[in-house]
ZATOR-993077 format. One record per residue (C-alpha): residue number from 0; residue in one letter; chain; x, y negated, z negated. Coordinates in steps of 0.5 Angstrom, whole numbers. Layout:
# residues N
r n->NUM	res->A	chain->A	u->X	v->Y	w->Z .
...
This chain:
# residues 332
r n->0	res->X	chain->A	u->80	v->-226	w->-125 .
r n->1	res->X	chain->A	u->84	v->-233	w->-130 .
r n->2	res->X	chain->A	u->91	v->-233	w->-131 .
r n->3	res->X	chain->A	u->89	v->-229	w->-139 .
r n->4	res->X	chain->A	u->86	v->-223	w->-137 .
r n->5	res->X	chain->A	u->91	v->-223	w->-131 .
r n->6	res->X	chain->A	u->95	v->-223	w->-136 .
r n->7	res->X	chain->A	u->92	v->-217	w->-141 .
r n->8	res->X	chain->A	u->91	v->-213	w->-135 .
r n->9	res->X	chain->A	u->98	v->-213	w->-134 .
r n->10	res->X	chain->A	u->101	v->-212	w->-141 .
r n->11	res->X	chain->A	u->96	v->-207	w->-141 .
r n->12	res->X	chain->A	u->98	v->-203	w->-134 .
r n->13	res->X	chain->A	u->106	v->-204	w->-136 .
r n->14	res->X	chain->A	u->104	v->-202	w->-144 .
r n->15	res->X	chain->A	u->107	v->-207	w->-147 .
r n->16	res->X	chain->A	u->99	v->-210	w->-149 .
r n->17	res->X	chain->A	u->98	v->-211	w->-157 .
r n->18	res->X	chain->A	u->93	v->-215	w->-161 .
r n->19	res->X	chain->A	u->94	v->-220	w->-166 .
r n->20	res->X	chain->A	u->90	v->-223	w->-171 .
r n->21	res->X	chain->A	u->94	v->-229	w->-174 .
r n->22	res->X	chain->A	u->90	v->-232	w->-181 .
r n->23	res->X	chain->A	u->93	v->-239	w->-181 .
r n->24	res->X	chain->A	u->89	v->-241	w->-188 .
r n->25	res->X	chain->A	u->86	v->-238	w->-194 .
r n->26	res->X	chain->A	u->82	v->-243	w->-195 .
r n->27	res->X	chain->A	u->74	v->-242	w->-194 .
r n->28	res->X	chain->A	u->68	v->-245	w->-195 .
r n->29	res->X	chain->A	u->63	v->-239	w->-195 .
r n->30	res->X	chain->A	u->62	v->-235	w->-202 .
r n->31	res->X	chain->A	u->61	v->-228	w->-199 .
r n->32	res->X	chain->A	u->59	v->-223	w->-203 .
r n->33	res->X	chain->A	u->64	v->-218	w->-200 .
r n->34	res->X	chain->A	u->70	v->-222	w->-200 .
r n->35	res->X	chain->A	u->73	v->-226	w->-205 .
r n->36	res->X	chain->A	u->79	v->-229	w->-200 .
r n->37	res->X	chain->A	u->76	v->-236	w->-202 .
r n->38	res->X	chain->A	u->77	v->-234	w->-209 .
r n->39	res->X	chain->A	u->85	v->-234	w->-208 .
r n->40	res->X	chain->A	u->89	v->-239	w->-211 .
r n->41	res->X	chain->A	u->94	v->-244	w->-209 .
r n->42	res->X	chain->A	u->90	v->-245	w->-202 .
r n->43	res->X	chain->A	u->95	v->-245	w->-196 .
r n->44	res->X	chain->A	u->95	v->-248	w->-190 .
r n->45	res->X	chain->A	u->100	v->-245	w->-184 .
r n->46	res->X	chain->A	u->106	v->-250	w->-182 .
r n->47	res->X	chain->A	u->104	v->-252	w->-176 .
r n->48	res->X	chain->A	u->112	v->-252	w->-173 .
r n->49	res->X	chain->A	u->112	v->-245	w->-177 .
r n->50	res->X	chain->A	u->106	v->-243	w->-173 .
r n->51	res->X	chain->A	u->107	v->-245	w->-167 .
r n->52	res->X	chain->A	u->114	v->-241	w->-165 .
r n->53	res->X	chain->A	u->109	v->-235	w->-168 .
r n->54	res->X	chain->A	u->104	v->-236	w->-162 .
r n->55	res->X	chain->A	u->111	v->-236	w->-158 .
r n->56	res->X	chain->A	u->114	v->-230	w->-161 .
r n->57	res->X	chain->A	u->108	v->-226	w->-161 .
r n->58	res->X	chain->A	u->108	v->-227	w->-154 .
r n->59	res->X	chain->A	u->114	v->-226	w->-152 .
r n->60	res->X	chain->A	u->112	v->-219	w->-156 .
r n->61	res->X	chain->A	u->108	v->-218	w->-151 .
r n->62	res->X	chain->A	u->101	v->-220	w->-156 .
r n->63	res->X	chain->A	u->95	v->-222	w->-150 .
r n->64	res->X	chain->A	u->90	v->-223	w->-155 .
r n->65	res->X	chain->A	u->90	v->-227	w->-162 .
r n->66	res->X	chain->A	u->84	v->-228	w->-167 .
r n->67	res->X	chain->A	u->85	v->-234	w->-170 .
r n->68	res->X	chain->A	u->82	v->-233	w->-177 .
r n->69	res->X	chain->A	u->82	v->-235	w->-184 .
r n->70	res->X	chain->A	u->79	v->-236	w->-189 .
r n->71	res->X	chain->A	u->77	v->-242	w->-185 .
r n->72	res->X	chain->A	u->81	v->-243	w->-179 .
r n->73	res->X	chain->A	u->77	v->-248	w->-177 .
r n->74	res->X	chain->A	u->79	v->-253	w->-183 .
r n->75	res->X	chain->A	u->86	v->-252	w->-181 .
r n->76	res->X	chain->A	u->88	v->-259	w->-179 .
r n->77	res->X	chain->A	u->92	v->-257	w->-173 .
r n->78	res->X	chain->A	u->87	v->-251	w->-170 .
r n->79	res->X	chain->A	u->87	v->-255	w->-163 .
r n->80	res->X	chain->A	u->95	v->-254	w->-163 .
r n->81	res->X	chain->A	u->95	v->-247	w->-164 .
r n->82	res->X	chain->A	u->90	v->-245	w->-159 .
r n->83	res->X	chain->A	u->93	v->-249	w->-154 .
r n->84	res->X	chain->A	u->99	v->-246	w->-155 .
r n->85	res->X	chain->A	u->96	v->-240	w->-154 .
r n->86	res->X	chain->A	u->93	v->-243	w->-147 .
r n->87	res->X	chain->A	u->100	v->-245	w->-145 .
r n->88	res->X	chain->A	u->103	v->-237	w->-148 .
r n->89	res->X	chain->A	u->96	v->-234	w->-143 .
r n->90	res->X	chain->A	u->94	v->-231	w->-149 .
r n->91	res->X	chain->A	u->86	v->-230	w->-150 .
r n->92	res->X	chain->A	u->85	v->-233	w->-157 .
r n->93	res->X	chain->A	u->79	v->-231	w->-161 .
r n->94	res->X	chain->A	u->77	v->-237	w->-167 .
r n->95	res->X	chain->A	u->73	v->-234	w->-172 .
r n->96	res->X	chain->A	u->68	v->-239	w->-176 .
r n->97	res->X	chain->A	u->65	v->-237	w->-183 .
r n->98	res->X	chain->A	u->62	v->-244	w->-184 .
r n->99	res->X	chain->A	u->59	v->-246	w->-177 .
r n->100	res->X	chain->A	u->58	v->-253	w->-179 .
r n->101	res->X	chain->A	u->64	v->-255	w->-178 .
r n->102	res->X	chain->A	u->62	v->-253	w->-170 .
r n->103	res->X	chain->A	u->62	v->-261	w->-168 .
r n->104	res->X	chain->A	u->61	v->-264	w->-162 .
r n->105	res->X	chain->A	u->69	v->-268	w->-162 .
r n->106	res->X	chain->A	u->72	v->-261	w->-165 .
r n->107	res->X	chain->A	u->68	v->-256	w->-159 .
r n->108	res->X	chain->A	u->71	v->-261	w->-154 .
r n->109	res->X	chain->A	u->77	v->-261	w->-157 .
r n->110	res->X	chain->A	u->77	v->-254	w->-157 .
r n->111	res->X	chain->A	u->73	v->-253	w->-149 .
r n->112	res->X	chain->A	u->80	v->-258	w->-146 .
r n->113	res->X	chain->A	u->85	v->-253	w->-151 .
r n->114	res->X	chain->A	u->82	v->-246	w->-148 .
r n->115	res->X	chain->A	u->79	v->-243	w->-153 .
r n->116	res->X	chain->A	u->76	v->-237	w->-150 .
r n->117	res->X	chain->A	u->71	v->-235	w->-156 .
r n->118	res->X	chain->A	u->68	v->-237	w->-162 .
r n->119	res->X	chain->A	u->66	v->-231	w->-167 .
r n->120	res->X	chain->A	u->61	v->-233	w->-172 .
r n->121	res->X	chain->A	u->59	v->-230	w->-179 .
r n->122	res->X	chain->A	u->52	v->-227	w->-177 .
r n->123	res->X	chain->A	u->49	v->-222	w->-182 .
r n->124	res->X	chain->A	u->41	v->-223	w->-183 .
r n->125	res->X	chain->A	u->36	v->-225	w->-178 .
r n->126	res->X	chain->A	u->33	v->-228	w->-186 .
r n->127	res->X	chain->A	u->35	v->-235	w->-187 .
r n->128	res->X	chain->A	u->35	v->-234	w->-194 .
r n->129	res->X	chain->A	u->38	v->-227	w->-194 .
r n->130	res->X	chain->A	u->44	v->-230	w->-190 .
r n->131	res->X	chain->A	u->44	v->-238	w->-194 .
r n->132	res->X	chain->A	u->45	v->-233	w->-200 .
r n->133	res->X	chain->A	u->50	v->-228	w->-198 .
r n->134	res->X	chain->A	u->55	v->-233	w->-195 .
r n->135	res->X	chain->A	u->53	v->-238	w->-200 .
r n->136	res->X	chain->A	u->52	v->-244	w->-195 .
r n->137	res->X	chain->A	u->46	v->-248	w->-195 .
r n->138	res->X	chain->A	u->41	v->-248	w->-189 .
r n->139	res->X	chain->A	u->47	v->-244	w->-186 .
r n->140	res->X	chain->A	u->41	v->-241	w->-181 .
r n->141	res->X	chain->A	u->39	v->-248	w->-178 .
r n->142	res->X	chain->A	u->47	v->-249	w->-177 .
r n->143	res->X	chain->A	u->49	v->-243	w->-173 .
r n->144	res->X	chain->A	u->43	v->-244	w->-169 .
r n->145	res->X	chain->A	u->46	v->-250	w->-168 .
r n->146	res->X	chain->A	u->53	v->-249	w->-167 .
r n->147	res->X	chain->A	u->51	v->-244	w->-162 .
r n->148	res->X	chain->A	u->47	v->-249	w->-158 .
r n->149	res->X	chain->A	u->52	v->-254	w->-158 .
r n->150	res->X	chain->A	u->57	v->-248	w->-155 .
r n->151	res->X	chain->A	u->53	v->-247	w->-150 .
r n->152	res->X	chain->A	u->55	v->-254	w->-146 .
r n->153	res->X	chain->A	u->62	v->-251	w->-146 .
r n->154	res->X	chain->A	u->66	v->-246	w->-142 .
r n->155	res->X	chain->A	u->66	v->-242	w->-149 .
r n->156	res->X	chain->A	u->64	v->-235	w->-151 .
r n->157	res->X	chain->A	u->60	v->-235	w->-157 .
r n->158	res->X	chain->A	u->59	v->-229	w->-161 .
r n->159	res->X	chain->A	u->55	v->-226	w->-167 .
r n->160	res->X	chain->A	u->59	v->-223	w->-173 .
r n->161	res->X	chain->A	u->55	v->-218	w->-175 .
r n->162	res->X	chain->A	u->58	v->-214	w->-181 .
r n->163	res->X	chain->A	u->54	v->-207	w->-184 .
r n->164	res->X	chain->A	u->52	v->-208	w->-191 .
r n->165	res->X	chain->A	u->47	v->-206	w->-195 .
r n->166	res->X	chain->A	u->41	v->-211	w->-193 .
r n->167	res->X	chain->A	u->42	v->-210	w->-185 .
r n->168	res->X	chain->A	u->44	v->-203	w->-184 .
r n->169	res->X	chain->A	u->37	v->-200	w->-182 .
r n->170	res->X	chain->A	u->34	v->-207	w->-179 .
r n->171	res->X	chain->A	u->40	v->-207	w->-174 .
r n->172	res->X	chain->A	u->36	v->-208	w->-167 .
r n->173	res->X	chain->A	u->33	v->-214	w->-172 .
r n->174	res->X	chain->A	u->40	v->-217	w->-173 .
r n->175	res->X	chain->A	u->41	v->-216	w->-166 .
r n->176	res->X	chain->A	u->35	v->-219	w->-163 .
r n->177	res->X	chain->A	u->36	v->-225	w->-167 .
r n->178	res->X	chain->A	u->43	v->-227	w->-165 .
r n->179	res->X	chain->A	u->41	v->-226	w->-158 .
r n->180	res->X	chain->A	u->35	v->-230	w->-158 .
r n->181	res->X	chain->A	u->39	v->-235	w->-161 .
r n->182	res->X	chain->A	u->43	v->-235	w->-154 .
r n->183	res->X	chain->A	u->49	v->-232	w->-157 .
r n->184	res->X	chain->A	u->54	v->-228	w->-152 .
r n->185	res->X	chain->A	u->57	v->-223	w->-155 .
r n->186	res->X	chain->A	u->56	v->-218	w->-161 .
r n->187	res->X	chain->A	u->61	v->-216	w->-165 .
r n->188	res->X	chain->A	u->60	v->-210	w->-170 .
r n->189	res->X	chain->A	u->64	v->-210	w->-177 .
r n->190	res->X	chain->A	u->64	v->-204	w->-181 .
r n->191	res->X	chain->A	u->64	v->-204	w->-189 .
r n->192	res->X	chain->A	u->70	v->-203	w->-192 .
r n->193	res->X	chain->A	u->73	v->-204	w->-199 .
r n->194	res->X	chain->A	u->81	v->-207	w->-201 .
r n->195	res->X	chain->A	u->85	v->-208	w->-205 .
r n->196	res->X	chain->A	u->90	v->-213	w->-201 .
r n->197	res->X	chain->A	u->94	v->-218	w->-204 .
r n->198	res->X	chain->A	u->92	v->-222	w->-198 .
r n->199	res->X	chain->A	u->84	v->-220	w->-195 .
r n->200	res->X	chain->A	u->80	v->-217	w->-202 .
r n->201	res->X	chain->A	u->74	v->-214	w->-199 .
r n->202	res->X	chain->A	u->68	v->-212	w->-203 .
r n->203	res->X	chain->A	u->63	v->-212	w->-207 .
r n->204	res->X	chain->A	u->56	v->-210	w->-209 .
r n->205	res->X	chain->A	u->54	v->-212	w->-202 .
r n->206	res->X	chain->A	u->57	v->-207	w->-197 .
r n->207	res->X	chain->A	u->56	v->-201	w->-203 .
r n->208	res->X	chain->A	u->53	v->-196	w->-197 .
r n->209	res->X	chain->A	u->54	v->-189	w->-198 .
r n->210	res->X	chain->A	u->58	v->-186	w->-192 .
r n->211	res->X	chain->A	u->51	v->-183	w->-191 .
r n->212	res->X	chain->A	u->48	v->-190	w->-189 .
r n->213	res->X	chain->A	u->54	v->-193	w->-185 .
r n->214	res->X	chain->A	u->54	v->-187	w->-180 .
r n->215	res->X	chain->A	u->46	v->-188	w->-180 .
r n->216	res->X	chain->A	u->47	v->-195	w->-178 .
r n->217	res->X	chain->A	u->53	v->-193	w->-172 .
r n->218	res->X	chain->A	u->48	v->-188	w->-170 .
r n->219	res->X	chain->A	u->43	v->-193	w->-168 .
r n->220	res->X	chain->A	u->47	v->-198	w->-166 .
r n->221	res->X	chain->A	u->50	v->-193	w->-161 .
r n->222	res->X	chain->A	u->42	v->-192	w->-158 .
r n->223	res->X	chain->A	u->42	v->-199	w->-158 .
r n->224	res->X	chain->A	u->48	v->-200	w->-154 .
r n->225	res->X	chain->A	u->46	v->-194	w->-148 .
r n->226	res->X	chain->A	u->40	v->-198	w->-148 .
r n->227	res->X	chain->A	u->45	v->-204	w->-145 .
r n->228	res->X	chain->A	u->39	v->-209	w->-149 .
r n->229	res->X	chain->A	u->44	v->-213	w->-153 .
r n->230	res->X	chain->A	u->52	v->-215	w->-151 .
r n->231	res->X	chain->A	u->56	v->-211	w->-156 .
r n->232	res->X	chain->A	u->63	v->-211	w->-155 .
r n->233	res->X	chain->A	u->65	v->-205	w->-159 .
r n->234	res->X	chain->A	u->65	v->-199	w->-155 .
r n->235	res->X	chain->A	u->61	v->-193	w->-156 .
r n->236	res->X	chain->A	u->67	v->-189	w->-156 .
r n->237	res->X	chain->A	u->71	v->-192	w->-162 .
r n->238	res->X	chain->A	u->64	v->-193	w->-166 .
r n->239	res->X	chain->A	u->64	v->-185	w->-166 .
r n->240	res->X	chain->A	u->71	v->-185	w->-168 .
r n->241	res->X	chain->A	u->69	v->-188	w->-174 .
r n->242	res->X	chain->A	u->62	v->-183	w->-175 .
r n->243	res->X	chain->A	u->68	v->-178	w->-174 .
r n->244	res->X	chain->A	u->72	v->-182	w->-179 .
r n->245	res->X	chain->A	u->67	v->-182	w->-184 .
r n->246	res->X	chain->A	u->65	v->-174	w->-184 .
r n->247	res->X	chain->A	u->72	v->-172	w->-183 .
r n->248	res->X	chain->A	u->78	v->-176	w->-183 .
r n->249	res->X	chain->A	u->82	v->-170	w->-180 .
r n->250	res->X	chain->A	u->77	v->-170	w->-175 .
r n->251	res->X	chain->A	u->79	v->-177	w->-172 .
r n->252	res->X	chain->A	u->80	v->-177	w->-164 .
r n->253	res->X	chain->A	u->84	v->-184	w->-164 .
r n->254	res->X	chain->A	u->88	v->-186	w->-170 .
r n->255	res->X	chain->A	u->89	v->-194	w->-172 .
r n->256	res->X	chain->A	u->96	v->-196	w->-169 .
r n->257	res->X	chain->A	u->96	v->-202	w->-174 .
r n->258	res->X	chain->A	u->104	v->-205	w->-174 .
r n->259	res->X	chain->A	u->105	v->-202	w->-168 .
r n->260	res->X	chain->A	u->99	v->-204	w->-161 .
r n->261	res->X	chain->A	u->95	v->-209	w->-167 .
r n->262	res->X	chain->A	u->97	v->-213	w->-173 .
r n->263	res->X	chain->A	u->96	v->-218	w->-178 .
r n->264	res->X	chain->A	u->100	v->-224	w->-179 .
r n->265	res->X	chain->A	u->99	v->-228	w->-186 .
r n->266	res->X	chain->A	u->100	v->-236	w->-187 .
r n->267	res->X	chain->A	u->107	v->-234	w->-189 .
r n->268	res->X	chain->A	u->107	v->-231	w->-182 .
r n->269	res->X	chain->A	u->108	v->-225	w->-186 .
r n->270	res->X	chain->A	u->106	v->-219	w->-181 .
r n->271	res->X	chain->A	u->102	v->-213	w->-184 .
r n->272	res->X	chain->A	u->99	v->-206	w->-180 .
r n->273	res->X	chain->A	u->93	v->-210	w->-181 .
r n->274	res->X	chain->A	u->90	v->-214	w->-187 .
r n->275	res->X	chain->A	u->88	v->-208	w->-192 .
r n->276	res->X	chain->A	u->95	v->-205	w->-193 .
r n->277	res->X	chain->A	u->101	v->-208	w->-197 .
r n->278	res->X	chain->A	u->106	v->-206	w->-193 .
r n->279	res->X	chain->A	u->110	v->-212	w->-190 .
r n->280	res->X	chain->A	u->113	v->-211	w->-183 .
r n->281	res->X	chain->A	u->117	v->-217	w->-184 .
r n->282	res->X	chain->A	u->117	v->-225	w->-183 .
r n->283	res->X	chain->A	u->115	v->-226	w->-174 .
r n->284	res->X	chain->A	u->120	v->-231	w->-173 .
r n->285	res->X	chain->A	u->125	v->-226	w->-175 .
r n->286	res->X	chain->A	u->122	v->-220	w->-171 .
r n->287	res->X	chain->A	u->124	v->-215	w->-166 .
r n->288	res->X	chain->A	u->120	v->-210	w->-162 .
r n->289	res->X	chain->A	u->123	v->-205	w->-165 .
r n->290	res->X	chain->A	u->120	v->-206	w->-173 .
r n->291	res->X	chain->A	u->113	v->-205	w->-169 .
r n->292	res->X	chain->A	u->115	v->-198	w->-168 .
r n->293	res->X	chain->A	u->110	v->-195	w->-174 .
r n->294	res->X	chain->A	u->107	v->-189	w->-175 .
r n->295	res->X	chain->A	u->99	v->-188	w->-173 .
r n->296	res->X	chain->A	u->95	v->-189	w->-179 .
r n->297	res->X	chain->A	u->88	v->-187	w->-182 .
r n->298	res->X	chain->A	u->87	v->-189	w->-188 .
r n->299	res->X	chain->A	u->81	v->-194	w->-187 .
r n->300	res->X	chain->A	u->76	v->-195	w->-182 .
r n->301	res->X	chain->A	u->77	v->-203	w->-181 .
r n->302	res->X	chain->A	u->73	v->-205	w->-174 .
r n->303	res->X	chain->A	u->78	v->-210	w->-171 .
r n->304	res->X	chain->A	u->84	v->-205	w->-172 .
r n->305	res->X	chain->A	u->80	v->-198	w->-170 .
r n->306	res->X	chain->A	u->77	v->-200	w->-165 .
r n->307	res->X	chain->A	u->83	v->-204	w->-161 .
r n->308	res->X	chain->A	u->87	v->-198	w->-163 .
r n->309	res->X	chain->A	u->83	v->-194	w->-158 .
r n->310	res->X	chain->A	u->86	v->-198	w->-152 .
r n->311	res->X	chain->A	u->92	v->-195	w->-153 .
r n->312	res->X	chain->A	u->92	v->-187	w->-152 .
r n->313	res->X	chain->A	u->95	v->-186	w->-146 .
r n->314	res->X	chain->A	u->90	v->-183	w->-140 .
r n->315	res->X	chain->A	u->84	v->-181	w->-144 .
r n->316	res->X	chain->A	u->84	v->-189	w->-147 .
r n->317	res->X	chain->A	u->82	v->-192	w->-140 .
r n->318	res->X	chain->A	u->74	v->-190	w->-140 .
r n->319	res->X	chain->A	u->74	v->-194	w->-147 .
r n->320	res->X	chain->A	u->78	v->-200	w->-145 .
r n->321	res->X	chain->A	u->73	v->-201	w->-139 .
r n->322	res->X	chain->A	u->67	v->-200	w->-142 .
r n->323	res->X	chain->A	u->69	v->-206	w->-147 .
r n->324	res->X	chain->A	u->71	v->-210	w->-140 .
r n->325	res->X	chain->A	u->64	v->-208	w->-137 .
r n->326	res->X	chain->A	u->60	v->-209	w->-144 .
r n->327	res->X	chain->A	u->63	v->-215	w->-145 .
r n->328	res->X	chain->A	u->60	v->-221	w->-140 .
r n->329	res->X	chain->A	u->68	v->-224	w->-141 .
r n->330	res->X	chain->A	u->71	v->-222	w->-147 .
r n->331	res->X	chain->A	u->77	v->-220	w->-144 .
């Protein structure tokens, strides 16, 4: 076991574990047709001094796991400093990527020496043209399949990114056979939903599926994944959480401990419960662990918050945090 997943066993058994996603930049070159951060104006970068002592902060708060995310975090200047921040901080850093041309050969060395753990890719369709016109990128098809090759003559992880919406939800095991057919290692699962925020607007005519659809959907990528045909890191557990969610929100096992085990952080450095919800914590640079003791919310069914949430429900999280560490081939 390396020093990182040491490092997340630990945290996790003495209870400090949290989890956060650190959006370094607004600035995007996809044109999703279910988010509008690129619309976004003025464009921002995260200063590198001001990010750096975040990573160091949210370390000393017991964050093990960071998602670098944007917009496009890759067109940071200084992507490398932060992920080899997180190396020194021994925190598992995730690097999501919209625009997978920017997966290069110099910025993936750079990457392998800083310690960057994984590369989650935007993959929504096994259709070249369904996905050039849902991201908006020309021959995005070609550069995934790329990109994912290129990875794979380093130590990094590549995982597809594959949200529920209304051209994939009934062809799933395509999507899925398609991305492992390409060589990806993983397969994340993002479920439709719809905000508001300030910082994150999701939706569109793209993810509008009726509650009926989703669930359909989760079903069958539950099948799929008791089959153990395809690397997908959400756990069967939280996915039926969120059918349950969907049915009843009363009727919800975990709820999501959005501001208190996982959070958002802002090119502000402006913490949030997640990216959806308005309400700002505060700045991480100035905050203590007492300002993360919020109450347990259930007011979306957003993946990345929900399903880590699971994690942390005492005794009867175990069975779920180690389904994730047996489906994941190294993501934890």
């Amino acid at each position: 076991m390396n020093p990182k997943h040491k490092h997340i066993l630990r945290t996790f058994l003495t209870g400090s574990l949290r989890l956060a996603e650190f959006a370094v930049t607004n600035v995007c070159i996809a044109k999703c047709t279910f988010c509008a951060i690129w619309k976004q104006t003025p464009k921002v970068f995260v200063a590198k001094e001001k990010a750096l002592l975040a990573i160091d902060k949210l370390a000393d708060l017991g964050v093990s796991h960071i998602t670098l995310t944007g917009g496009e975090p890759l067109m940071h200047p200084n992507i490398i400093a932060f992920v080899s921040k997180c190396t020194s901080r021994n925190i598992y850093n995730t690097v999501l990527d919209a625009a997978p041309s920017l997966i290069t050969d110099d910025r993936l060395d750079l990457l392998d020496e800083a310690g960057n753990d994984m590369i989650s890719i935007s993959f929504d369709s096994e259709d070249p043209k369904v996905l050039e016109e849902s991201r908006q990128i020309p021959h995005i098809m070609r550069d995934v399949e790329d990109a994912v090759k290129r990875i794979k003559r380093t130590r990094i992880k590549s995982m597809a990114s594959i949200l529920i919406w209304n051209n994939n939800h009934d062809q799933m095991e395509k999507v899925f056979a398609k991305a492992t057919d390409m060589g990806f290692d993983l397969i994340s699962i993002s479920y439709p939903t719809f905000s508001e925020s300030v910082v994150y607007p999701l939706g569109g005519e793209g993810i509008s599926l009726s509650r009926d659809l989703v669930i359909k959907s989760l079903e069958s990528i539950i099948e799929l994944k008791k089959r153990k045909r395809y690397p997908i890191v959400n756990s069967r557990v939280s996915m039926e959480n969120i059918i349950r969610y969907l049915k009843d929100p009363s009727t919800v096992r975990y709820e999501c401990l959005g501001g208190s085990r996982v959070m958002f952080v802002d090119w502000f450095c402006e913490v949030r419960p997640c990216m959806q919800l308005p309400q700002v914590l505060g700045n991480i640079l100035t905050m203590t662990k007492d300002d993360f003791e919020t109450v347990p919310c259930n007011k979306c069914n957003m993946s990345w918050y929900r399903d880590f949430s699971t994690f942390f429900y005492g005794v009867k999280s175990f069975p779920v945090y180690w389904e994730s560490i047996a489906s994941s081939k190294g993501f934890f």
